[in-house]
C-alpha positions as CSV (number, residue, x, y, z in Angstrom):
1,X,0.0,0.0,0.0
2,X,1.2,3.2,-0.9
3,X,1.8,6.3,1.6
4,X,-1.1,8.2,-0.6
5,X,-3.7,5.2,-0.9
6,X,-6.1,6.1,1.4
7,X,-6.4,9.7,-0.7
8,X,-9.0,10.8,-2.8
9,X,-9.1,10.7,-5.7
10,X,-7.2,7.7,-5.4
11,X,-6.4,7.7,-9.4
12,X,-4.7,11.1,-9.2
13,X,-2.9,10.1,-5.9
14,X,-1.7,6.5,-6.9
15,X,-0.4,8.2,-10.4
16,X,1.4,11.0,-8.1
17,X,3.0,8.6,-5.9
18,X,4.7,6.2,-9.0
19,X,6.1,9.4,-10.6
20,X,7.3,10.4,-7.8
21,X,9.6,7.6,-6.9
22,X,11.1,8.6,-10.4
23,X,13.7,11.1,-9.7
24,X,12.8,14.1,-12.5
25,X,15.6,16.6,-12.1
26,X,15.5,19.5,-15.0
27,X,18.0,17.9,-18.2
28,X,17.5,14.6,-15.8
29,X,13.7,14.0,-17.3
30,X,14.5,10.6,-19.3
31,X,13.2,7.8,-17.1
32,X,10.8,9.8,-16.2
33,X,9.5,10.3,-19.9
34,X,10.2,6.4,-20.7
35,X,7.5,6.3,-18.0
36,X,4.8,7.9,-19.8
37,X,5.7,5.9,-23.0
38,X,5.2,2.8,-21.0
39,X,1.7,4.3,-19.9
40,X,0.9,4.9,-23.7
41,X,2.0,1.8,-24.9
42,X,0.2,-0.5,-21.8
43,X,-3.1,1.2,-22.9
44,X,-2.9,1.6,-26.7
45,X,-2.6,5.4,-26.9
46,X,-1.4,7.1,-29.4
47,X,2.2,8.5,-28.8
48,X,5.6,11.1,-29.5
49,X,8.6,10.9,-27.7
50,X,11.0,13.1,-29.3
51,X,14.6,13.8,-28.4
52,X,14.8,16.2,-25.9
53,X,11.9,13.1,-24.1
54,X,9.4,15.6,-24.5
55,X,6.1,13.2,-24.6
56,X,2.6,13.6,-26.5
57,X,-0.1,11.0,-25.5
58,X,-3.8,11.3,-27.7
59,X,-6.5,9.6,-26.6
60,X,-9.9,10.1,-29.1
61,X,-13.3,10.9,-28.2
62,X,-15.5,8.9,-26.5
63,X,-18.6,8.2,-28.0
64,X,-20.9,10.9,-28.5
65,X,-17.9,13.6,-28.5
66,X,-16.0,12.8,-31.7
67,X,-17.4,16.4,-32.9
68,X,-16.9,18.3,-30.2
69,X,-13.5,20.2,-30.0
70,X,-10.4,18.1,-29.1
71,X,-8.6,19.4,-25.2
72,X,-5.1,20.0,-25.0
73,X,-4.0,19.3,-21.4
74,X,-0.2,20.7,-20.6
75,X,2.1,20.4,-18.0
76,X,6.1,19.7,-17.5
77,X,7.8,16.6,-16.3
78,X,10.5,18.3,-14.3
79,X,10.7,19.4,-10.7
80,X,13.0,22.1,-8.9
81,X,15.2,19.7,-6.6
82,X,15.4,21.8,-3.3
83,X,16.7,20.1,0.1
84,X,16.5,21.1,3.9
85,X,19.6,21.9,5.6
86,X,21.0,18.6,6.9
87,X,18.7,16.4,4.2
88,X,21.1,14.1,2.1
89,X,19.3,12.5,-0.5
90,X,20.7,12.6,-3.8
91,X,17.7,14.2,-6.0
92,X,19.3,12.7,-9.2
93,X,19.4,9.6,-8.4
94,X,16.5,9.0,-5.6
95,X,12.8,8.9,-5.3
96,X,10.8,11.2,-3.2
97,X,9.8,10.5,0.9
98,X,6.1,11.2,0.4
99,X,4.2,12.1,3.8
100,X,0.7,13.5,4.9
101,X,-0.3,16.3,7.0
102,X,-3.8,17.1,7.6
103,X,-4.9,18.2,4.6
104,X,-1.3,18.2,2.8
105,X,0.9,15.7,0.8
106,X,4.8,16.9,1.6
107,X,8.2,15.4,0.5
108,X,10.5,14.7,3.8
109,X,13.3,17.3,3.5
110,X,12.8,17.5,-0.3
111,X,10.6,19.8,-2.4
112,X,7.5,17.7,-3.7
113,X,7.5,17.9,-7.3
114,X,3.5,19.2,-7.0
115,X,5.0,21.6,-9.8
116,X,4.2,20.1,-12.2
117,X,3.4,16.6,-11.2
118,X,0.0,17.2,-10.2
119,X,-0.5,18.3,-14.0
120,X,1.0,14.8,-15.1
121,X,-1.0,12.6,-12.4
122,X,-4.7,14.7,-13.7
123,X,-3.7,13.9,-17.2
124,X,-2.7,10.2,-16.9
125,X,-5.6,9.6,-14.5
126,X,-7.7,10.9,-16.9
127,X,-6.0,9.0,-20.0
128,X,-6.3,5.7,-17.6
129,X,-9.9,5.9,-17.1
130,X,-12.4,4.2,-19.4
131,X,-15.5,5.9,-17.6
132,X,-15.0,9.7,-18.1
133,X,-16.8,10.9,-21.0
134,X,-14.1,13.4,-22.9
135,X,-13.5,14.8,-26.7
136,X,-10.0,13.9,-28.3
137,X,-7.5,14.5,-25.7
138,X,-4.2,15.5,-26.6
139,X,-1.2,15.5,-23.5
140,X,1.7,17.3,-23.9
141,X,4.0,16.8,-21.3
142,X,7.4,19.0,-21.7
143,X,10.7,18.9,-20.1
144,X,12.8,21.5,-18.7
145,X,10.3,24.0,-18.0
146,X,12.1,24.9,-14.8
147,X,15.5,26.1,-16.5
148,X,14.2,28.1,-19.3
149,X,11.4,26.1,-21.0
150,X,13.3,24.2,-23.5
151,X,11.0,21.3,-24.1
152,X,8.6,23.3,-25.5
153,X,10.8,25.8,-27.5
154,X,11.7,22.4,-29.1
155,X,8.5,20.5,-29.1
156,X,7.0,19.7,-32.3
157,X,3.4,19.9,-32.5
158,X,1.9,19.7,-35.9
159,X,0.1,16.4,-35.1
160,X,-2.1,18.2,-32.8
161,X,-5.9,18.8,-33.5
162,X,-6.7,20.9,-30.7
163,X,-7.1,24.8,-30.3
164,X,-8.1,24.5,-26.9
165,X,-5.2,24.4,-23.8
166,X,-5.8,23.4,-20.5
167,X,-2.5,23.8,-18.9
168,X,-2.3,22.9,-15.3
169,X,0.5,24.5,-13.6
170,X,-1.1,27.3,-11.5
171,X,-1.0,27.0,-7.8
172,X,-4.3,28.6,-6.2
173,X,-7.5,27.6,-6.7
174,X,-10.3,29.3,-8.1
175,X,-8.3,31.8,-10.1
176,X,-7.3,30.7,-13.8
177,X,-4.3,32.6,-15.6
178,X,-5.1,34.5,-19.2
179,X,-1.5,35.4,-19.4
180,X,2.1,35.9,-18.0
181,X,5.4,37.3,-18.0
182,X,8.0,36.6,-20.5
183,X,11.5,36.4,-19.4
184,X,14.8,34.6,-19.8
185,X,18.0,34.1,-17.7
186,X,21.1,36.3,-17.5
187,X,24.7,35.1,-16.5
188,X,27.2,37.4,-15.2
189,X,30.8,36.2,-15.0
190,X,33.4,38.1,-13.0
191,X,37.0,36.4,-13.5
192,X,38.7,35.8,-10.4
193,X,41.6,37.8,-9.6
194,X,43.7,35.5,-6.8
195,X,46.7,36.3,-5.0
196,X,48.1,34.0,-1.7
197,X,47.7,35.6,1.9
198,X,47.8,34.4,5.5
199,X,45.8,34.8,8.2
200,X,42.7,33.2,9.9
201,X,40.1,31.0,7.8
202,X,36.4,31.6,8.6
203,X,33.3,30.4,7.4
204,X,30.4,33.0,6.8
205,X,26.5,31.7,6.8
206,X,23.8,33.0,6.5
207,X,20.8,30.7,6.7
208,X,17.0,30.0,7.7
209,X,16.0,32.3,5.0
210,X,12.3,31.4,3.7
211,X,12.9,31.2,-0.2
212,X,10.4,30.6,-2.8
213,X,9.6,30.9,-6.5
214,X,11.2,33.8,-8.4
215,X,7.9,34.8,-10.0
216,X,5.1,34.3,-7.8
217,X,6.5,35.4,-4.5
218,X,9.3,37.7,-5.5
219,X,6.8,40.1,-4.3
220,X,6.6,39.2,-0.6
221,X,10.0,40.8,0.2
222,X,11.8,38.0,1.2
223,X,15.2,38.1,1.7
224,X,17.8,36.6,-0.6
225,X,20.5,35.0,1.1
226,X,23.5,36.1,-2.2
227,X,22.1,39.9,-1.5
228,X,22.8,39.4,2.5
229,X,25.7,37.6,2.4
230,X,27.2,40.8,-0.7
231,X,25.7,43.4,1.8
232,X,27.5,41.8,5.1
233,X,30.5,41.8,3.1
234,X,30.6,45.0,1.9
235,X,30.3,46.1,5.4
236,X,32.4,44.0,7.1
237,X,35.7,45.2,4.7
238,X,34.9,48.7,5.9
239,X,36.8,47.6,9.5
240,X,38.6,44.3,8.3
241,X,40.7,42.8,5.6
242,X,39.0,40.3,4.1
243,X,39.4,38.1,1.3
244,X,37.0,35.3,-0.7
245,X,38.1,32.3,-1.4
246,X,35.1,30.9,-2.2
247,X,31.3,31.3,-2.4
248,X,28.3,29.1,-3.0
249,X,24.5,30.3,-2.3
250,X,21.5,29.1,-4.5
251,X,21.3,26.6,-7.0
252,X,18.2,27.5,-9.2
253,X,17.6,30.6,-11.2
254,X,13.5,30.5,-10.3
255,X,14.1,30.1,-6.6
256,X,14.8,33.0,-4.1
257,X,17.9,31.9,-2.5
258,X,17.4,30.6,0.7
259,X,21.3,30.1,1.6
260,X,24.8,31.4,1.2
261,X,28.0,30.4,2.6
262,X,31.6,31.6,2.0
263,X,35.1,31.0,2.7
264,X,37.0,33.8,3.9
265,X,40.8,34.6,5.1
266,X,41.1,37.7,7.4
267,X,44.8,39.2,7.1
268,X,44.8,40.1,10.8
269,X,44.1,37.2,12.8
270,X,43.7,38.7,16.1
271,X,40.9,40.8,15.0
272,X,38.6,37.7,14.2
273,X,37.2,38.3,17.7
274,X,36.2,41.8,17.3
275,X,34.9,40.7,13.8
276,X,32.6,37.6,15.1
277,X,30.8,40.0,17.4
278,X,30.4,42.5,14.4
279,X,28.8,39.4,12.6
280,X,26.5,38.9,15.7
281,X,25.6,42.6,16.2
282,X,24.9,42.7,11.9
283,X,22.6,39.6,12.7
284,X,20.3,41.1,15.2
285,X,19.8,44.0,12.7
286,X,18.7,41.4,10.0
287,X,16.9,39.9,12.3
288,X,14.7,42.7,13.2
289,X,15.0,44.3,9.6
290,X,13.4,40.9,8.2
291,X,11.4,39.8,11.4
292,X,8.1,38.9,9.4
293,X,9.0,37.3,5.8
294,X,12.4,35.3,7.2
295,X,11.4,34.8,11.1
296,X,14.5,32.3,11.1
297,X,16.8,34.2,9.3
298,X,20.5,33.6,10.9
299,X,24.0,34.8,10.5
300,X,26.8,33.6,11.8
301,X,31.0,33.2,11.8
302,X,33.0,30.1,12.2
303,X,36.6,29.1,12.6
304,X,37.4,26.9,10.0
305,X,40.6,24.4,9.3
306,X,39.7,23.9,5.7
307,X,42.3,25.2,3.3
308,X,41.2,25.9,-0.3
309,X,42.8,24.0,-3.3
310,X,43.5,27.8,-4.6
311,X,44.8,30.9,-3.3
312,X,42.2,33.5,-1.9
313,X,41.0,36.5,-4.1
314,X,43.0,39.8,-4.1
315,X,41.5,42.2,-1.4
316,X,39.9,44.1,-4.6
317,X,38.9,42.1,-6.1
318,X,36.7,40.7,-3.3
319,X,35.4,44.1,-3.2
320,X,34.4,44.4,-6.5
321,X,32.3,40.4,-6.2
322,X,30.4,41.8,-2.8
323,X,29.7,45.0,-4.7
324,X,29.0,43.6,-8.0
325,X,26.2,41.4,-6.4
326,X,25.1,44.8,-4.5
327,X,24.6,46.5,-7.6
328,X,22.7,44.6,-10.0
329,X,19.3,45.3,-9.0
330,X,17.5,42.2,-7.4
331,X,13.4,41.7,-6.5
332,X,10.4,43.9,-7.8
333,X,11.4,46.6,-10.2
334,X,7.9,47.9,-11.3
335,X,4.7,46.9,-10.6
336,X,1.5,47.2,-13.4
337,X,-0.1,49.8,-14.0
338,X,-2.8,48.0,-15.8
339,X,-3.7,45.0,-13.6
340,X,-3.0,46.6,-9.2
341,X,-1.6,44.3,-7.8
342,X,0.8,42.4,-10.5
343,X,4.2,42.5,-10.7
344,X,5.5,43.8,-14.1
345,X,9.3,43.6,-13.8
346,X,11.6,41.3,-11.6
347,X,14.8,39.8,-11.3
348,X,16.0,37.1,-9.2
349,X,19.8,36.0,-8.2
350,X,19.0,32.4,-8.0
351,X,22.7,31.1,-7.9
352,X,26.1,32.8,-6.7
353,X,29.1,30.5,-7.2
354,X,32.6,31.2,-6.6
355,X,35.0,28.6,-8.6
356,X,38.7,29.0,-8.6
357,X,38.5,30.9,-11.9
358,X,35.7,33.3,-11.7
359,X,32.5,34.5,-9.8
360,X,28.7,33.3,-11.5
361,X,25.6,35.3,-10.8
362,X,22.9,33.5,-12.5
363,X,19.5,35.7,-12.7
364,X,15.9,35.0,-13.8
365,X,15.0,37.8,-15.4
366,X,10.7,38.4,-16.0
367,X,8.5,41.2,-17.4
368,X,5.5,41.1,-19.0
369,X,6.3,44.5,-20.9
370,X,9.0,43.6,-23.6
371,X,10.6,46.8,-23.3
372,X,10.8,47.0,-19.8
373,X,12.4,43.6,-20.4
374,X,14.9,45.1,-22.7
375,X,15.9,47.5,-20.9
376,X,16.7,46.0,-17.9
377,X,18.7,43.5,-19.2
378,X,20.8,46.9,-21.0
379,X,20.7,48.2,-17.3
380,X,22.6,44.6,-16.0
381,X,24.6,45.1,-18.7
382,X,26.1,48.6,-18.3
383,X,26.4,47.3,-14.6
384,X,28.6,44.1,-15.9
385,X,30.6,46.3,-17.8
386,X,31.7,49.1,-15.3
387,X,32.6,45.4,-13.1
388,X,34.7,43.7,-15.9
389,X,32.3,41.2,-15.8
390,X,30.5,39.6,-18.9
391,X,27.3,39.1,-19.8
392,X,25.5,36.2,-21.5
393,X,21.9,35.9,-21.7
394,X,19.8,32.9,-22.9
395,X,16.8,31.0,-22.6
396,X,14.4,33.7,-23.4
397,X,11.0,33.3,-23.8
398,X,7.9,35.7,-24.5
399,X,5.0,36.8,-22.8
400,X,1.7,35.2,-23.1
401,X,-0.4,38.2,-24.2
402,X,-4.4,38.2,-23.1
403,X,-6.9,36.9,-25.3
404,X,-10.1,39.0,-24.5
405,X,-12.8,36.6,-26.5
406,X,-12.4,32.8,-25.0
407,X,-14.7,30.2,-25.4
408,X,-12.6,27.9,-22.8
409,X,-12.6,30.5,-20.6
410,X,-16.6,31.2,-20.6
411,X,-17.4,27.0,-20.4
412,X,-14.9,27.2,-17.6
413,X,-16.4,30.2,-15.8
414,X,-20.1,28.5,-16.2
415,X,-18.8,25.3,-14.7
416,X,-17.1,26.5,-11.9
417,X,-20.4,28.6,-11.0
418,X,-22.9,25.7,-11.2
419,X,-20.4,23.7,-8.9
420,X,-19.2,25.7,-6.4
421,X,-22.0,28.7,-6.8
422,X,-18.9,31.5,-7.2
423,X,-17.6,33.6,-10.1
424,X,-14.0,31.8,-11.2
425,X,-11.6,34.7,-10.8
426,X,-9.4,35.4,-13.8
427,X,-6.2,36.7,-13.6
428,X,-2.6,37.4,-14.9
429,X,1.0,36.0,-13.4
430,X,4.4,37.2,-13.2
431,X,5.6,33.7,-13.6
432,X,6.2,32.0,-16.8
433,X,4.1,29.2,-18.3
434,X,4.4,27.9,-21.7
435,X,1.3,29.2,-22.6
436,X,3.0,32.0,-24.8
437,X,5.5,29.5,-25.9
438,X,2.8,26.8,-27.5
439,X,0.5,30.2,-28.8
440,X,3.8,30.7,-31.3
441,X,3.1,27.0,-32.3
442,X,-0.8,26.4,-32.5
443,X,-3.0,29.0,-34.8
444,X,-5.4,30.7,-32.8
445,X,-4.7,29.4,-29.0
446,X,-7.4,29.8,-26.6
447,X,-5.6,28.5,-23.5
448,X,-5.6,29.0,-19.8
449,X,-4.1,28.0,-16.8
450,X,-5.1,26.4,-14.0
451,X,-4.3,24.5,-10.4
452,X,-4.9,23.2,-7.5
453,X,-4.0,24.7,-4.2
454,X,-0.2,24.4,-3.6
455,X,2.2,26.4,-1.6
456,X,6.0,27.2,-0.7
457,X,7.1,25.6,-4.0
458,X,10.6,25.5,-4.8
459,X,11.4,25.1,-1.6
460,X,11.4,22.2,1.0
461,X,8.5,23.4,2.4
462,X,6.5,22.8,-0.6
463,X,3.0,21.0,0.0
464,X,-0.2,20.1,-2.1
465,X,-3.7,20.5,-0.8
466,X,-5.5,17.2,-0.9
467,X,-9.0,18.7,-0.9
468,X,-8.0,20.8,-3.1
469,X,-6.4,18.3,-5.6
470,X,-10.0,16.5,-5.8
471,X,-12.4,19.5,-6.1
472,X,-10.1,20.4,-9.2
473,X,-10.0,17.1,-10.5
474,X,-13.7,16.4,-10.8
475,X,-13.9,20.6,-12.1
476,X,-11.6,19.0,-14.8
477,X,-13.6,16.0,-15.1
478,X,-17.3,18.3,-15.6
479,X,-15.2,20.4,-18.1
480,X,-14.4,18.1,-20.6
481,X,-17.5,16.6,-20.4
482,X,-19.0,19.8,-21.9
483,X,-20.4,19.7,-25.4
């Protein structure tokens, strides 16, 4: 018996459960998508795997539908692999620890993978079933959503029928998404400048920091762990010679950074005293500064024993890595001034890595004005350049612009009133979906996006309403069973 058995509905939660004992790490998505080639094969469905294990599975109409309009249902494959401090599973190579809360499926010390697998789990509950009355169905599953959206800049599409998108990777109920943010990643690489020196080795944390997705809660002003760690930095070296050796917070450009740590040497070792309890007076500051979004925010010094395979960075050039971070712009740049509310312009520092041969900033970059998009990346640019640092900038991907006149949207709105006697809210995100993406590819797209209730994603924290999961599941269920 599975951990999730006892759930309802039990299709969705026993298809949840097998995927995730499949690791799905972005670029890691193959046995994952040999998966849902088995599914189509063990059933007879129609099926395209193509080589970047991007998957389409068609199931036709049941009888009595064959002339209503086919369904695409969408989603991704891949998850954003997050662990707790002190967790040591290897999210490459093993399966979730799947647990239940009240009303809330969680991963133990893991992020759960609810984005997206609750979008493949609907759709392959749905494909399974030979009792739900349905038009032709068409499942595109993609990979790498999480690290740019490749699968479906690469997906091929031209066997599809459908003009209709149901994608399913929203996160609150009741709302559905018309459109969202474009955006892409930016890279800025510093070269590292290193020089030996003596002195004491000390470790620099900070940690406890509450994270979460780049896009939907960039807005919450949470702090970001690279943006501490420059700014303690910065203000430590106005008392104390420091210098870097190395650096590591963040791994993912779509998740607020949650931790940061860093290897220092301090040329005058008897002053590590005086600068631990400049550590622990900067701590209470942060503390008090970011008492409500990070309540378990810490900061702390450490002797450490560990000696680098490389010699430190050159006093300047430490500077110039703490101020570089500093002063690229990082959070909310602009809210709407269409929609109150929505965020128009963002960027994240998702990963900080110092190597023995330069510094990395990764960013995710979003706006849902191209413009504004433009110019900001000109703006990290002109930054880069006054650093000696270079920029690269991939992975872009547009906006998915509002439709006004939507069919799916008005057999979607009348559903949702006759179940649950409310108006279905719609709305627009400052997160990417692949809506805009797949709009490029199919003529005349009506699409939406949709979810059940999920929260804290990207992050270990990251759990999935189970009442929630079955009100939207028999919502889907009444919707395709429109005529």
């Amino acid at each position: 018996m599975g951990v999730l058995s006892a759930l309802e509905p039990g299709e969705v939660f026993r298809f949840f459960e097998e995927i995730s004992r499949i690791p799905r790490p972005s670029y890691h998505e193959k046995a994952i998508s040999d998966y849902l080639v088995s599914f189509a094969k063990e059933r007879g469905l129609e099926y395209y795997q193509d080589q970047l294990y991007n998957v389409i599975i068609i199931k036709e109409a049941t009888p009595g539908y064959e002339d209503v309009a086919p369904i695409i249902i969408q989603g991704h494959m891949d998850m954003v692999c997050e662990t707790a401090p002190g967790c040591t599973k290897d999210m490459e190579k093993e399966g979730l620890e799947l647990l239940v809360e009240g009303d809330f499926v969680k991963a133990k010390g893991t992020t759960l993978g609810g984005d997206d697998g609750i979008a493949v789990a609907y759709a392959l509950a749905i494909l399974d079933s030979n009792t739900l009355a349905h038009p032709r169905l068409e499942f595109i599953c993609t990979v790498a959503e999480e690290v740019g959206m490749d699968g479906a800049h690469g997906i091929d599409v031209s066997m599809l029928k459908g003009h209709k998108l149901l994608n399913i990777d929203s996160e609150e109920e009741g709302i559905v998404l018309a459109s969202c943010a474009g955006g892409g990643n930016v890279k800025l690489h510093l070269a590292a400048e290193r020089e030996a020196a003596e002195g004491a080795f000390f470790t620099l944390t900070v940690a406890g920091l509450t994270g979460g997705h780049s896009g939907v809660e960039i807005n919450k002003g949470r702090a970001n762990a690279s943006q501490l760690m420059a700014r303690v930095l910065v203000s430590l070296m106005k008392h104390y010679p420091l210098r870097l050796v190395t650096m590591s917070g963040g791994s993912k450009d779509n998740a607020i950074t949650r931790e940061c740590t860093a290897q220092l040497v301090l040329t005058e070792r008897t002053a590590l005293a005086a600068l631990k309890a400049e550590v622990q007076a900067l701590e209470e500051k942060l503390k008090r500064e970011y008492a409500v979004s990070d309540p378990e925010l810490s900061l702390c010094a450490g002797e450490s024993n560990e000696r680098a395979a490389f010699a430190p960075l050159s006093e300047s050039c430490t500077r110039k890595a703490a101020a570089l971070i500093l002063a690229v712009p990082n959070g909310v740049q602009r809210m709407s001034d269409d929609i109150p509310g929505l965020v128009e312009t963002s960027l994240n520092v998702g990963v900080n890595q110092l190597s023995e041969k330069e510094l990395l900033l990764s960013y995710a970059v979003r706006s849902s004005v191209s413009t504004a998009f433009d110019a900001l990346l000109e703006k990290m640019t002109a930054i880069a350049d006054v650093f000696g640092a270079e920029t690269v900038v991939s992975a872009v991907y547009p906006a998915w612009e509002y439709v006004r006149e939507s069919a799916l949207r008005e057999d979607m709105s009348r559903v949702y009133r006759e179940m649950f006697g409310t108006e279905l809210k719609v709305e627009a995100i400052h997160a990417g979906v692949e809506c805009g993406i797949l709009a490029g590819k199919i003529r005349d797209l009506d699409a939406v996006s949709m979810g059940p209730n999920l929260y804290d994603i990207h992050t270990p924290g990251e759990r999935l309403s189970i009442s929630s999961t079955k009100r939207m599941y028999d919502y889907i269920v009444k919707l395709l069973a429109c005529k």
